[in-house]
MARTI-14757 format. One record per residue (C-alpha): residue number from 1; x, y, z; residue in one letter. Coordinates in steps of 0.001 Angstrom, whole numbers. Last residue first. Example, Ala and Ser with C-alpha at 12.3 -4.5 7.8 and 13.67 -1.06 7.14 Angstrom:
// MARTI-14757
i;east;north;up;aa
2;13670;-1060;7140;S
1;12300;-4500;7800;A
// end
This chain:
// MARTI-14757
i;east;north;up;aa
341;-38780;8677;-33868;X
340;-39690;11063;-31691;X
339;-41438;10005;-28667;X
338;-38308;8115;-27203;X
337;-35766;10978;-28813;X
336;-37918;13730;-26903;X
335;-37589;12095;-23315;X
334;-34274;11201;-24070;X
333;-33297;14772;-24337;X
332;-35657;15781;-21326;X
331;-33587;13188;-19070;X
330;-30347;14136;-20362;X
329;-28050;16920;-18961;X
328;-30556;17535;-15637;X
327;-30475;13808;-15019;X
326;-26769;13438;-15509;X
325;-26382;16176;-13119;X
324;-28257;14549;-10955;X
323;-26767;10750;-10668;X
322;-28044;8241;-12918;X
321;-28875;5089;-10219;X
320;-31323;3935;-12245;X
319;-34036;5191;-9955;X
318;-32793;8844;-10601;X
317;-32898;7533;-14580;X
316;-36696;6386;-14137;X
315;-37508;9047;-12300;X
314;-36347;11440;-14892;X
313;-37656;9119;-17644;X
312;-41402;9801;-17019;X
311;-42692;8478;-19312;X
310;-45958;6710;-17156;X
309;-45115;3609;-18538;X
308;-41600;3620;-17734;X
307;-39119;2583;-21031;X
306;-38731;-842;-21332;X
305;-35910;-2107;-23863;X
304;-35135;1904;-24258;X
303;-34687;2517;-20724;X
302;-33388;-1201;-20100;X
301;-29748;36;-23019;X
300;-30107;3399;-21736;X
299;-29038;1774;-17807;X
298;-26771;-1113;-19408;X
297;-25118;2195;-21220;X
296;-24203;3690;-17851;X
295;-24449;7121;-18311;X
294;-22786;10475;-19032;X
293;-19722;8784;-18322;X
292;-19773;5797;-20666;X
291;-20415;8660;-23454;X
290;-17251;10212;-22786;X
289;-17936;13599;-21594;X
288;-16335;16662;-24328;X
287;-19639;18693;-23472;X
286;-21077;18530;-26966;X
285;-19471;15312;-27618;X
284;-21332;13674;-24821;X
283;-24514;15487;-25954;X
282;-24327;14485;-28861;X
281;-23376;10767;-28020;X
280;-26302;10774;-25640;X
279;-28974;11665;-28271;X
278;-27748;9431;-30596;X
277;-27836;6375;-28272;X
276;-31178;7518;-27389;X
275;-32391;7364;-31108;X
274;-30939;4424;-31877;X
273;-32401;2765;-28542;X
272;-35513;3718;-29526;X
271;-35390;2319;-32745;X
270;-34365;-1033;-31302;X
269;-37443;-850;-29427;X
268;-39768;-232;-31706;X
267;-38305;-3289;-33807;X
266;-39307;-5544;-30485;X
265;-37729;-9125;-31206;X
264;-36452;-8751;-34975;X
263;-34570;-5443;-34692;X
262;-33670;-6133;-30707;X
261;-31464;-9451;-31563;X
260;-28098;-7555;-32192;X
259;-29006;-5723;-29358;X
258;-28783;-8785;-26961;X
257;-31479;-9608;-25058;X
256;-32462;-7301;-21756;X
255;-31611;-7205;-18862;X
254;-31857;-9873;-15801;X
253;-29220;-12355;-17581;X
252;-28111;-15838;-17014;X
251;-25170;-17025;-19345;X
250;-25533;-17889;-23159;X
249;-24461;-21734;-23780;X
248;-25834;-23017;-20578;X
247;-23561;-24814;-17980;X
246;-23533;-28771;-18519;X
245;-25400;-30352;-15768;X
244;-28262;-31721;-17997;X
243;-25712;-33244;-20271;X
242;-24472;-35564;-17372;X
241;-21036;-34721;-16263;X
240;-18528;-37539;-16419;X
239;-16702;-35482;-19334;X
238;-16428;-32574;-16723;X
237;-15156;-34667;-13902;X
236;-12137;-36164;-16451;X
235;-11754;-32442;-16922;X
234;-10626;-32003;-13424;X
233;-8879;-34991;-12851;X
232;-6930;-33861;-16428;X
231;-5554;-31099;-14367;X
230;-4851;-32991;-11108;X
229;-2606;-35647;-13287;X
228;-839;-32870;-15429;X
227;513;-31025;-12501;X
226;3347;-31766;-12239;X
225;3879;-31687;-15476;X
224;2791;-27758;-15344;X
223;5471;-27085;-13498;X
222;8038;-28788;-15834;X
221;6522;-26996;-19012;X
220;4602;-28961;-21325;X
219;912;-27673;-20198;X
218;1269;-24392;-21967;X
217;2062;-26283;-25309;X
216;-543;-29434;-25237;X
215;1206;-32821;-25026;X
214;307;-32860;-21399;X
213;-3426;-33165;-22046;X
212;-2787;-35828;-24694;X
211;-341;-37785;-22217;X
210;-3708;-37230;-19638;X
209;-5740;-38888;-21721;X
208;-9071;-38241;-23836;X
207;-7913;-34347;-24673;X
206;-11219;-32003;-25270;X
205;-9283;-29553;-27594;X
204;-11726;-26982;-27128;X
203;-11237;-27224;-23255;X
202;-7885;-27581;-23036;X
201;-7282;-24243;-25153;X
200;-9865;-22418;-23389;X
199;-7871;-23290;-20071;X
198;-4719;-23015;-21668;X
197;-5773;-19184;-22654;X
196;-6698;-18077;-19351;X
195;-3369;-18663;-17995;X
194;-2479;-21662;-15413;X
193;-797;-20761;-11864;X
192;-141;-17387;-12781;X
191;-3301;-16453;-13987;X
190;-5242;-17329;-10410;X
189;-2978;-14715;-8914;X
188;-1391;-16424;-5987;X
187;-2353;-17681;-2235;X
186;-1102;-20992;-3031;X
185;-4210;-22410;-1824;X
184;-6145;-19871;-3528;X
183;-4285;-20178;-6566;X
182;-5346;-23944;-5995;X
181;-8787;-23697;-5554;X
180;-8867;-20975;-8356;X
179;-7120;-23474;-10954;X
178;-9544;-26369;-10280;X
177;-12494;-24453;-10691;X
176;-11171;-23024;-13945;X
175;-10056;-26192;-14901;X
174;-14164;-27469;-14128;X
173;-15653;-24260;-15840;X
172;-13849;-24904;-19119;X
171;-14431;-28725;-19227;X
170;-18399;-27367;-18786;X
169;-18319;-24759;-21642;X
168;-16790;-28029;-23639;X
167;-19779;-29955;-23141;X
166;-21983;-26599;-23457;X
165;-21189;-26320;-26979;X
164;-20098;-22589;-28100;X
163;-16669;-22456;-26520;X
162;-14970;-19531;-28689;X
161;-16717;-16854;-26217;X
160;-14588;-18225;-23492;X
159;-11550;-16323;-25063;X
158;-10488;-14411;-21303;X
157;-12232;-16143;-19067;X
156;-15187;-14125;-17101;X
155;-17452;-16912;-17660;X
154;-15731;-18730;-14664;X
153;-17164;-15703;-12354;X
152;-20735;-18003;-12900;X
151;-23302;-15947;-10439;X
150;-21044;-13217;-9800;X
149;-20355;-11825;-6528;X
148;-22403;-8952;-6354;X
147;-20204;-5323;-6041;X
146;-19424;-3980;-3197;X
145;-22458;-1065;-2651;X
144;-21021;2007;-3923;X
143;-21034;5050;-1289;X
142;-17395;6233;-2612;X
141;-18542;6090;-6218;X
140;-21126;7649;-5940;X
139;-19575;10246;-4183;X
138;-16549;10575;-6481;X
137;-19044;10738;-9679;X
136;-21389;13848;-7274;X
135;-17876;15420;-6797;X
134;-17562;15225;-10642;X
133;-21177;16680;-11707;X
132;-19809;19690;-8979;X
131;-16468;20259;-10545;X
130;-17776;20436;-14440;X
129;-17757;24255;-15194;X
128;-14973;24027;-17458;X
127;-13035;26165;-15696;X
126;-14223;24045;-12584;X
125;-12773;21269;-13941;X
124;-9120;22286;-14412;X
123;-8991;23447;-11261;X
122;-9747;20005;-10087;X
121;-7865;18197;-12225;X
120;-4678;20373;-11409;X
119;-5249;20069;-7500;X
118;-5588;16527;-7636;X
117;-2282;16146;-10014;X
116;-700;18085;-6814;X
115;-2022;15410;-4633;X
114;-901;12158;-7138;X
113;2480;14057;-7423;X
112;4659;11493;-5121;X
111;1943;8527;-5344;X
110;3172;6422;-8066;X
109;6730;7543;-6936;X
108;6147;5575;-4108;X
107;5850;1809;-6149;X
106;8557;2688;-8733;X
105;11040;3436;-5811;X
104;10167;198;-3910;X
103;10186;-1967;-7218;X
102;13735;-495;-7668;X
101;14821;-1852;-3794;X
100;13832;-5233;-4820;X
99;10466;-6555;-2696;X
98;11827;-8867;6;X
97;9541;-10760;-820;X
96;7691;-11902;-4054;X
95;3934;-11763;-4001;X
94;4541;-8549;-6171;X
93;4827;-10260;-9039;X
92;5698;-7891;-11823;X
91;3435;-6100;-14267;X
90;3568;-3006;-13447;X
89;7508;-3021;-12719;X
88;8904;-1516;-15869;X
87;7885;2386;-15652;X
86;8992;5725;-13846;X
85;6440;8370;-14163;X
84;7464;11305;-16578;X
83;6832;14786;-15364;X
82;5424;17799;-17720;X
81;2648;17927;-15156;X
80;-412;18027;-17215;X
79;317;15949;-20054;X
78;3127;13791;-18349;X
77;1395;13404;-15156;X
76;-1637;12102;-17251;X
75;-242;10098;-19456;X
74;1668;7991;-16476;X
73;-1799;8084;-14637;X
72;-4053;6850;-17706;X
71;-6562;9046;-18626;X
70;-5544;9611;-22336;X
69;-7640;12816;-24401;X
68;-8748;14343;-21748;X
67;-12621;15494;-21457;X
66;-12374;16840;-18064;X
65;-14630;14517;-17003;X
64;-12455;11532;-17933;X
63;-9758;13418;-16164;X
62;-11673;13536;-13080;X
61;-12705;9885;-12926;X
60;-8568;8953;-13963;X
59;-7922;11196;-10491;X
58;-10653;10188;-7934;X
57;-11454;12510;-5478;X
56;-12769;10717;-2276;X
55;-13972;11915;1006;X
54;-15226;9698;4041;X
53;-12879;7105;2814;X
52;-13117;3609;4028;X
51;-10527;1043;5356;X
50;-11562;-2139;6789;X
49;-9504;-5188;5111;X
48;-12239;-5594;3118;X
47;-12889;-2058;2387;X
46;-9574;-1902;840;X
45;-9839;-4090;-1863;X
44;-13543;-2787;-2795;X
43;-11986;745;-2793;X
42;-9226;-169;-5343;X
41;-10764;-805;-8523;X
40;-13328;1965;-8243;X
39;-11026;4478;-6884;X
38;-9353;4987;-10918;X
37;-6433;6554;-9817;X
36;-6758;7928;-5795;X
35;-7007;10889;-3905;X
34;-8762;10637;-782;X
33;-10008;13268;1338;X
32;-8714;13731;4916;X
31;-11431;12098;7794;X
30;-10839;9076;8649;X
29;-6993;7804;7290;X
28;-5103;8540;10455;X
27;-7784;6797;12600;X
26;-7663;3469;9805;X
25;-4522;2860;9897;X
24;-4538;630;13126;X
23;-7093;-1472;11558;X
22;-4346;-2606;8847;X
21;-4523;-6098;9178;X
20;-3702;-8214;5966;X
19;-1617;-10596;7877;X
18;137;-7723;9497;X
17;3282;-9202;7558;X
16;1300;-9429;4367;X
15;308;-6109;4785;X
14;3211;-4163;3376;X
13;3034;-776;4165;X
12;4592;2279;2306;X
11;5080;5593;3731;X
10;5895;8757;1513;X
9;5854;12185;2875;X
8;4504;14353;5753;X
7;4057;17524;4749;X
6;1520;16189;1668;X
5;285;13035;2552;X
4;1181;10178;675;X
3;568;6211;888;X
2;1136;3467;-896;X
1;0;0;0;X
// end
C-alpha cells in the first residue's frame, strides 16, 4: 500500500506481515479526502480489510470529465505535469519478498504528485464548469455497494466466447475451478498458476488422456507436469457430467437480449435505442464527456428495452442510479428521442 500526505511524505506498508490487518490505519486515514487513480478498482480491496474514505477525489474519474484525451496516470502526469512516471515493474509479481529496492522506488513515486495532479484536475474542472457533476461521480462512487459476486465468475475467461457447446463450456468451468482452488491455496494470482488461454485451449481440444493433455504447449513446461494428473482430474469430472449439468451456452441475464437481436424481437425498441444512443453521443461530444460517463449504457440500453409507462424518464434515470447532473443533462433529451422517432 502506498501512501502520501503532503508535509509528511511517503510511507509504504506491506500487509502481508500484518496478515492483511491494517485497523490501526484506519484513525489517520478518517477524515482527509482521498485521492486515488481509478477508486473503483481499489476501494472494494480496501474495504475488506476495513478502510473507508469519508472523502474521495478520484484522479482517472476527473480526467475523464475533463474530457482528456488519455486518462491513464503515467499520461496524465506527463500531459499536465510535464513529469514522466517511472515504468517496468507493473506487471511484476509482487507476491515476491523482500520486494527489490527499484520496485520500492517505482511503487512511491506512483503517489509522489498524485495530490498536486488533484489540485490540477480540479482546477481544471471548474473552468470548465464540471467540478460539482464530478464530486457527485466521487460520491457515488465512494457510497457504492461492493459489487455482487457473480453468479458463474468462470465466464469471465479471457476467449470463453470460442466455446459454443456446453460440453466443452463445462471442461472450461471445471479447470477453472480447479485453478482458483489452488491459486487460492497458493495464495497467488489465479493467472499465474495456469493462464486463461490453456484453459480455453484444453477445453476446445477435449484431450481423452492425460499424455494428450500434457502434449498441449502451456501444459509442457516442468510445473505444469506436475501437474498434469490434477488437471486432467478435473476435466475427467467434466466429461462424467451428465448433459443436464452442462452450464448453458448464453449465461443468465436480468436485462435485456442482446441488441443484435432487438430489430427482430421488439423493432420499436431497437429504434428507440438508436435514437437515445444518438442523443447521448451528442450530448457527450457537446460537453467533451465520454459517453460511458454520461451514463451507464446497461441503464439506456433497459430505458429503451422498457421505457416507464408513465414516461417519465427522470424518475426512471434517478431510480437507475443516474446521478443529478446526468439527469438535468439528459432526461428531457431522451424524453424527446423516445417520442420522436
Amino acid at each position: 500500500m502506498q501512501l502520501r500526505r503532503e508535509g509528511a511524505g511517503t510511507a509504504l506498508i506491506d500487509p502481508i506481515p500484518l496478515g492483511s490487518d491494517l485497523s490501526a490505519l484506519a484513525p489517520a486515514l478518517t477524515g482527509p479526502e482521498w485521492v486515488l487513480h481509478a477508486a473503483n478498482q481499489d476501494l472494494p480491496c480496501l474495504a475488506e480489510v476495513g478502510l473507508a474514505p469519508s472523502k474521495l477525489f478520484d484522479t482517472e474519474l476527473a480526467a475523464r470529465l475533463a474530457g482528456l484525451p488519455r486518462v491513464g496516470l503515467g499520461p496524465l502526469v506527463e500531459q499536465l505535469l510535464g513529469l514522466s512516471l517511472e515504468k517496468g515493474h507493473g506487471a511484476a509479481d509482487w507476491s515476491r519478498r523482500p520486494l527489490p529496492e527499484d520496485w520500492l522506488v517505482y511503487a512511491a513515486l506512483d503517489v509522489e504528485v498524485l495530490v498536486e495532479l488533484r489540485d490540477v484536475l480540479a482546477r481544471e474542472l471548474a473552468e470548465q464548469g464540471k467540478l460539482e457533476w464530478a464530486m457527485q461521480e466521487f460520491e457515488a462512487v465512494r457510497t457504492a455497494a461492493p459489487p455482487t459476486p457473480r453468479a458463474e465468475p468462470w465466464r469471465r475467461l479471457s476467449g470463453v466466447h470460442k466455446l459454443r457447446k456446453p460440453r466443452l463450456l463445462a471442461a472450461a468451468r471445471a479447470l477453472w475451478e480447479a485453478r482458483d482452488r489452488l491459486a487460492a491455496e497458493r495464495d497467488i494470482a489465479p493467472g499465474r498458476v495456469l493462464p486463461d488461454s490453456a484453459i480455453v485451449a484444453a477445453a476446445a481440444a477435449q484431450p481423452d488422456t492425460a499424455q494428450a493433455l500434457a502434449a498441449m504447449p502451456t501444459f509442457r513446461g516442468r510445473a505444469q507436469r506436475r501437474l498434469t494428473s490434477y488437471w486432467f482430474g478435473a476435466l475427467e469430472k467434466a466429461y462424467a457430467l451428465d448433459p443436464a449439468e452442462y452450464p448453458r451456452s448464453a449465461p443468465p441475464s436480468d436485462g435485456p437480449p442482446p441488441v443484435s437481436r432487438w430489430a427482430d424481437r421488439d423493432p420499436e425498441a431497437a429504434a428507440r435505442l438508436t435514437a437515445a444512443r444518438a442523443t447521448v453521443a451528442e450530448v457527450g461530444e457537446q460537453w467533451r464527456v465520454p459517453v460511458e460517463n454520461l451514463l451507464q449504457p446497461d441503464l439506456l440500453r433497459r430505458l429503451a428495452w422498457s421505457p416507464p409507462a408513465d414516461g417519465d424518464i427522470r424518475a426512471a434515470l434517478r431510480a437507475g442510479g443516474a446521478r443529478e447532473w446526468q439527469i438535468e443533462l439528459l432526461a428531457a433529451r431522451l424524453e424527446k428521442a423516445f417520442t420522436t422517432r
